[in-house]
C-alpha positions, 0 to 999 in steps of 0.5 A: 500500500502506498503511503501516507505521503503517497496518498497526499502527492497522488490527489494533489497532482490531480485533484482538477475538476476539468480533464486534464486534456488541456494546455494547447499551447504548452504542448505546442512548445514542448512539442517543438523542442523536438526539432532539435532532433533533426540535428541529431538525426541528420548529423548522424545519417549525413556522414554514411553517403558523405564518406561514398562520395567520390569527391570527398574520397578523392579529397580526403582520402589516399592514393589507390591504383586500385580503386575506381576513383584512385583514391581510397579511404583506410579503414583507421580513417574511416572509423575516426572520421565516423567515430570522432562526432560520438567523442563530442557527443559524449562530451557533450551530453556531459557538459548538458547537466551543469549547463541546464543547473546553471543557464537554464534547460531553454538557454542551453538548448540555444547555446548547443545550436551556436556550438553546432553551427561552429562544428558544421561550418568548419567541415563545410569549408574543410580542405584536410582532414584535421579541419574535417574531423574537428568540426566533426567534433564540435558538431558532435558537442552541440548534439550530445548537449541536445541529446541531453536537454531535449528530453528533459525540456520536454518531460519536465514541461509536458502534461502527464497524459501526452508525455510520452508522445511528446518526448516520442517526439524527438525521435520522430526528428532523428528519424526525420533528420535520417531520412533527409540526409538519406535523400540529399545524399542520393540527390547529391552524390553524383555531383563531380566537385566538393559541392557533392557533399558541402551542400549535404552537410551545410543543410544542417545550419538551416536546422540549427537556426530554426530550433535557436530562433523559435527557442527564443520566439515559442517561450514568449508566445507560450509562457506568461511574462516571458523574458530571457529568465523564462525556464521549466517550472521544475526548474524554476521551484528548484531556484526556490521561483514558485511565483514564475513557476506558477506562472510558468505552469498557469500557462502551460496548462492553459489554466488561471494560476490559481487552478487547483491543478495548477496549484496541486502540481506546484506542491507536488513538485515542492514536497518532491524537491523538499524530500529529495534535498532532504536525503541530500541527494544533489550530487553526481556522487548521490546518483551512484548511492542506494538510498529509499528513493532508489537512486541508484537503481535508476541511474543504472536503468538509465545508463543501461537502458541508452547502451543497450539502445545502441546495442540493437545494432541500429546504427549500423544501418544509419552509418554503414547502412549503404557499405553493408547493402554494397558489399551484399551485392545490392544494386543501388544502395543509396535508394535502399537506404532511402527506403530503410529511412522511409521506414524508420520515419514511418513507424516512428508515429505508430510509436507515438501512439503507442507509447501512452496507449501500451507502455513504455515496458510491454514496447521495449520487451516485444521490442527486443524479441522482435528485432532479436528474431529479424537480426538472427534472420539477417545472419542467417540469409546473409551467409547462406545465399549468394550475392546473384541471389536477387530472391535472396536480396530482396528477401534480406532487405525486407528483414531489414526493413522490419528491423529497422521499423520494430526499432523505430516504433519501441526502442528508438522512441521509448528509450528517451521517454524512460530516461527523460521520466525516471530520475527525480527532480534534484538530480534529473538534469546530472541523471539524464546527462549520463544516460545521454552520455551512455548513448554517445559512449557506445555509439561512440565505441560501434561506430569505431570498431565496426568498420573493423568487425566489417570489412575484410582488409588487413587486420580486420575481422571480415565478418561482413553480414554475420554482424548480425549474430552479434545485434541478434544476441544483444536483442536478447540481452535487451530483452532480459534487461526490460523484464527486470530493470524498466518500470511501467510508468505510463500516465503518471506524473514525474512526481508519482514516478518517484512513489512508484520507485520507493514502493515497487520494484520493476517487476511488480510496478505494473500493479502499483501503478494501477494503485496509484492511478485508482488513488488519482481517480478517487481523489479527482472524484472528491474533489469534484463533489467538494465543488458541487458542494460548495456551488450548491451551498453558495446558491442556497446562501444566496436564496436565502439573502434574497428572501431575507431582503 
């Protein structure tokens, strides 16, 4: 049974009278925030057409008799200039808590935009690889700060019952971002100058401008009194703001700040924050330490959860996608990748949909299985038929679709959904940014060493597709790991999320939950009556005075 102090946060996080299907233009701004997706998700599926490029192999690469172009890029290089923008991701990710603490979540998203832009100039200009490869790095240091705030923004300002469509968001941009880099690269591979890949990765400054100007315009159009102080409402009462925070959230839900779904969240965040800084829990050292909150537990779901993401083996059809599909003899492999790009945008929105209708756990389970199953028979098809096999191609790239279309509509969306919902408000900025760095640090780390595991030169592993025994049995892994690490958290608030963890384990969650929902309910149920109450008590008065009159 829950608790008193359970019962208390439970009906006054949702004591409304109305539904709390409200709050248009606070889900408007939260949902924009996605944006910054696209420049996480171009960035990344830029480089795979880029590095095919004849011009840009001819200009970067080494002389070779041998290739078609005369010129060749090594494996060593290949994997460093495809790596290194993971290396600034890492970085970056870190660098996003104490940059949201300190500036805010809105203000740091801006200043990742201006570390981005840095980035994607130098490697449009570049005429040598060093000048390539360290804007490859500051590109990467704006998108691991976004990959940080983004999810935090959005959770922290998103109405409970939409959150994980709204965070789902921003995996909806990435695989936006993917797919227009998939066609500008088809579009422009074929050019015979440095314009073949400068246009390609100059295209991401338009991304990055549209996400800083409207961080600047949505927030004043959305949030009450808005000024370059304006921040989450969450962050505000962690400043010890609690009237901006009022307003702040007055707007975001659309609602006068008196409201008593207003006001019932405000104290819901105030008693969290108070108990959290009650245990002393502040510090990156406090988010490894086992305490009755469950701290530990839930920086370790989130440091795994994002590695085991980048385990499915995904991006390796987002950076390797059109080298894999050429060496298994596929014509065209540049339209091949469009059309895997097609699905992974595509099945995004099921995702949405999904998230808040099934959950965050049964997704990321059948999830797992399911890409577990496809990658076995990736292996499996790609090893036993030859590369003429035109039934056997066209069979291999079906899978693969599927594949990449499971991942798109569980793991790639949830995954952010549960890290930017789980930790509590004291340490969220500090727990958030060492999941995204999670994220970074292998995706840093398979983008290094797969080239490596690939291809087939001089003190390389020469698997080729039998890769996919490898993304196989981590699905499995992942599997086994959402059964026993991943609560289901769907329809509560961040606060009620904070009970779940003290009073059920994982496993068990699904049932405290409908606990805690049921409380909700009954709670919403009294306050209503208590209106009615004092609606008809006020006429009675009111009849009184006029026959007393």
């Amino acid at each position: 049974m829950a608790s008193d102090h359970s019962k208390s946060s439970v009906g006054s996080s949702n004591g409304a009278v109305i539904t709390p299907r409200r709050g248009v233009s606070g889900i408007i701004m939260t949902a924009f925030a996605a944006f910054g997706g696209m420049l996480f998700g171009y960035d990344t599926g830029t480089i795979a057409g880029v590095i095919q490029m004849g011009d840009w192999i001819r200009t970067f690469g080494e002389p070779d008799s041998s290739a078609p172009t005369g010129y060749s890029v090594s494996t060593s290089r290949e994997s460093l200039v495809v790596s290194i923008l993971s290396a600034g991701t890492f970085l970056g990710a870190l660098s996003g808590a104490p940059s949201a603490d300190l500036l805010g979540r809105r203000i740091s998203i801006m200043l990742a935009c201006i570390v981005f832009c840095l980035g994607v100039s130098l490697q449009t200009g570049a005429s040598n690889l060093a000048t390539f490869i360290v804007g490859r790095f500051f590109a990467g240091l704006g998108v691991g700060l976004v990959s940080t705030l983004i999810p935090m923004y959005q959770s922290e300002c998103s109405p409970k019952w939409i959150r994980g469509a709204i965070v789902s968001c921003y995996q909806l941009a990435i695989t936006v971002g993917l797919l227009l880099a998939a066609i500008i690269n088809n579009a422009t591979k074929d050019r015979p100058n440095h314009s073949a890949w400068q246009i390609t990765i100059s295209v991401q400054l338009i991304w990055a401008f549209v996400l800083f100007v409207g961080m600047i315009w949505l927030p004043e159009a959305c949030i009450h009194q808005c000024s370059w102080n304006t921040r989450t409402p969450r962050w505000l009462i962690k400043m010890d703001r609690r009237e901006a925070a009022v307003k702040s959230m007055s707007r975001l839900r659309s609602l006068p700040p008196d409201h008593p779904e207003v006001q019932g969240e405000i104290e819901d965040i105030v008693a969290a924050l108070d108990s959290e800084r009650g245990m002393g829990q502040s510090s990156y050292a406090d988010c490894f330490r086992s305490t009755r909150n469950k701290i530990a537990l839930r920086t370790f779901t989130g440091i795994t959860l994002q590695a085991w993401q980048q385990l499915t083996g995904v991006n390796f059809i987002s950076y390797y996608g059109i080298t894999f599909f050429t060496s298994a003899g596929i014509h065209n492999p540049f339209l091949i990748n469009v059309a895997t790009n097609i699905v992974n945008t595509g099945m995004t929105l099921p995702g949405i949909w999904a998230v808040d209708r099934f959950g965050r756990r049964a997704l990321l389970f059948w999830g797992a299985v399911l890409m577990c199953v496809c990658e076995f028979l990736v292996a499996i098809i790609g090893v036993t038929i030859s590369i003429n096999n035109l039934a056997g191609q066209r069979a291999l790239i079906g899978i693969v679709c599927i594949y990449v279309g499971t991942f798109a509509a569980t793991w790639g969306p949830v995954a952010w959904v549960v890290t930017g919902e789980i930790f509590p408000l004291n340490v969220r900025a500090k727990g958030i940014s060492l999941s995204a760095a999670s994220n970074w640090l292998w995706n840093w780390a398979l983008a290094f060493a797969t080239p490596y595991l690939v291809n087939a030169g001089a003190g390389d592993a020469g698997l080729g597709v039998k890769v996919f025994f490898i993304w196989g049995s981590t699905c499995a892994g992942c599997a086994v790991f959402t059964y026993f690490c991943i609560p289901e958290t769907k329809g509560l608030s961040l606060e009620q999320i904070d009970l779940l963890y003290q009073n059920s384990t994982p496993v068990t969650s699904t049932r405290y939950r409908k606990l805690l929902i049921a409380q909700d309910e009954a709670n919403r149920a009294a306050e209503r009556e208590q209106v009615e109450e004092d609606k008809g008590g006020a006429v009675w008065e009111m009849q009184e005075t006029r026959v007393d009159v």
